[in-house]
N, C-alpha and C positions, 0 to 999 in steps of 0.2 A: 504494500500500500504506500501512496506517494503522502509527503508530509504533510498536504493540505490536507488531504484527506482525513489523517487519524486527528490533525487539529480539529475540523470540523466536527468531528464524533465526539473529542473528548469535551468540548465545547457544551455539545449535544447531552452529553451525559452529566455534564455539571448544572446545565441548566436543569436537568429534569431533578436531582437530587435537591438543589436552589430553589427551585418555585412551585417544586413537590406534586405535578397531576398530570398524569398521561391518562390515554383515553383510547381506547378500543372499541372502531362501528361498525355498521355498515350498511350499507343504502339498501332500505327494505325495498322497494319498486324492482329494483334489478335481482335479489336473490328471489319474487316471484315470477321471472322470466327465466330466473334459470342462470342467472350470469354471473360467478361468484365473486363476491369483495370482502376485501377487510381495511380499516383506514386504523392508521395511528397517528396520535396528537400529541403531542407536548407542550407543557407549558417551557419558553425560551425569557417570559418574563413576567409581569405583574398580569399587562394587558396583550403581551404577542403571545401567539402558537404557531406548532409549525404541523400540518396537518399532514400524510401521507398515504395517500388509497393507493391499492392497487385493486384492480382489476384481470379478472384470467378466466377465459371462455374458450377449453380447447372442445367443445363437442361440436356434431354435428347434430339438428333435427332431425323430425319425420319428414316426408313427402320432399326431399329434395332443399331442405331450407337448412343454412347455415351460417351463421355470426359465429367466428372464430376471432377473439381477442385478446388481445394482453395492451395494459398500460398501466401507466404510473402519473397521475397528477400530485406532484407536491404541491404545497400554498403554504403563504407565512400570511397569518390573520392579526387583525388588531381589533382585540375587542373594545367597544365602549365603554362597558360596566368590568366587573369583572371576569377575567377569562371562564367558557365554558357554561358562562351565563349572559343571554341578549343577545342583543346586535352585536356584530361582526360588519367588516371590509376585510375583504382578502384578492391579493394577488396572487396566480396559480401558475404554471405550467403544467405542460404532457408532454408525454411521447409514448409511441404503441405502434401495432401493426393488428392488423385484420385481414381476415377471408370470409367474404360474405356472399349470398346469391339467394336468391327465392325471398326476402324481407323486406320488407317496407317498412326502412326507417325513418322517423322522423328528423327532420332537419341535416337530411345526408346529403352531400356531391353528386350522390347518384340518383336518376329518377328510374332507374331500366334494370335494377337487380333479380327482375323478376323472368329477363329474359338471356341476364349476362351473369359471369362469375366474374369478382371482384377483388384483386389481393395487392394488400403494398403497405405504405406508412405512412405515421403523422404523426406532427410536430407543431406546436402552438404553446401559447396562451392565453391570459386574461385575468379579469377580474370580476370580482363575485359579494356578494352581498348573504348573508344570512340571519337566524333569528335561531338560539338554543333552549330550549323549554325546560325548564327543572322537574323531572316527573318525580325524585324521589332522591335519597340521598347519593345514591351509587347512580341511579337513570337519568337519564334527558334523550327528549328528542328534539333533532336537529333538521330544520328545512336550507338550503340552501340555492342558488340560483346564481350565474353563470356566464358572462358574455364576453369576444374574444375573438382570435383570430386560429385558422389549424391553417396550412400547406399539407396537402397529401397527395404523396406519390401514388398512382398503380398501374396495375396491369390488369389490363380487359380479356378475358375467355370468351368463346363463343357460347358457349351454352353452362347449365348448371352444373353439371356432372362432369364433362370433359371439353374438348376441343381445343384448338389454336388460340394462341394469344393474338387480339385484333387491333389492339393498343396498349403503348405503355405511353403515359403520361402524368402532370400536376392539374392538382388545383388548389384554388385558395378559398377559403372558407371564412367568411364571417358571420357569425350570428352567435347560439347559444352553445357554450360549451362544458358547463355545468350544471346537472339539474340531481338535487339528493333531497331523498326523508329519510335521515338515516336512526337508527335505534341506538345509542350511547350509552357504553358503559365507563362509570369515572373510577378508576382504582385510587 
């Protein structure tokens, strides 16, 4: 490991011993599709955290239909009030890769998944807005919401199951790139 990097860890670890509250979630909408997450959070100070999801969807569906994903959005958040409680502003990034075909997703590059297969990466960020709920000493639930830029690479198949690549290419993507109700536990 190069020396910023174990700085940054140990950094990471002082602060979590220092402002004492990490937090374990994860976005309920996506584990009832089927797409599994886990976020971790850290307190880095009174009012900052530094949040980190990932994301990991290696299956394929029934009937032809497939969201293949992995990514990672960190965010450094500044809460209002006190961290882990209220309003939030946060600044985020990603990066991931996907394989998708037969889905219709919302707010996607692609309008034609339905007739192509789709595979390549992305790379963005943004910034984001939330609100964290106190259900109980150790609970909260958290909504969050998301707007920003991705660049994403790919590559076009012919059809869902096989065939030729038709196109490799970019695009740029501006709209929403955050959207969670995630269920929070505070250790």
């Amino acid at each position: 490991m190069s020396r910023k990097v174990l700085i940054v860890l140990g950094y990471l670890l002082c602060a979590t011993f220092a402002f004492g509250q990490v937090t374990i979630k994860t976005n309920v909408p996506l584990d009832v599709v089927r797409i599994p997450n886990l976020s971790l959070e850290v307190g880095l100070s009174k009012k900052v955290t530094l949040d980190v999801p990932f994301y990991y969807n290696p299956w394929e569906y029934s009937d032809s239909k497939m969201l293949k994903l992995s990514m990672v959005q960190p965010e450094v958040r500044y809460w209002l009030c006190d961290k882990f409680n209220g309003h939030f502003f946060g600044v985020h990034a990603m990066v991931g890769n996907y394989h998708t075909t037969g889905i219709d997703l919302p707010f996607s590059v692609f309008d034609d998944t339905d007739k192509f297969r789709y595979k390549g990466n992305f790379y963005g960020g943004g910034i984001s807005y939330g609100y964290q709920f106190v259900l109980s000493r150790h609970w909260n639930l958290e909504a969050t919401l998301g707007f920003g830029y991705a660049y994403v690479d790919y590559k076009k198949y012919e059809c869902k199951e096989c065939g030729d690549m038709v196109e490799k290419s970019n695009k740029n993507y501006f709209g929403p790139t955050k959207a969670a109700l995630s269920l929070v536990y505070l250790f």
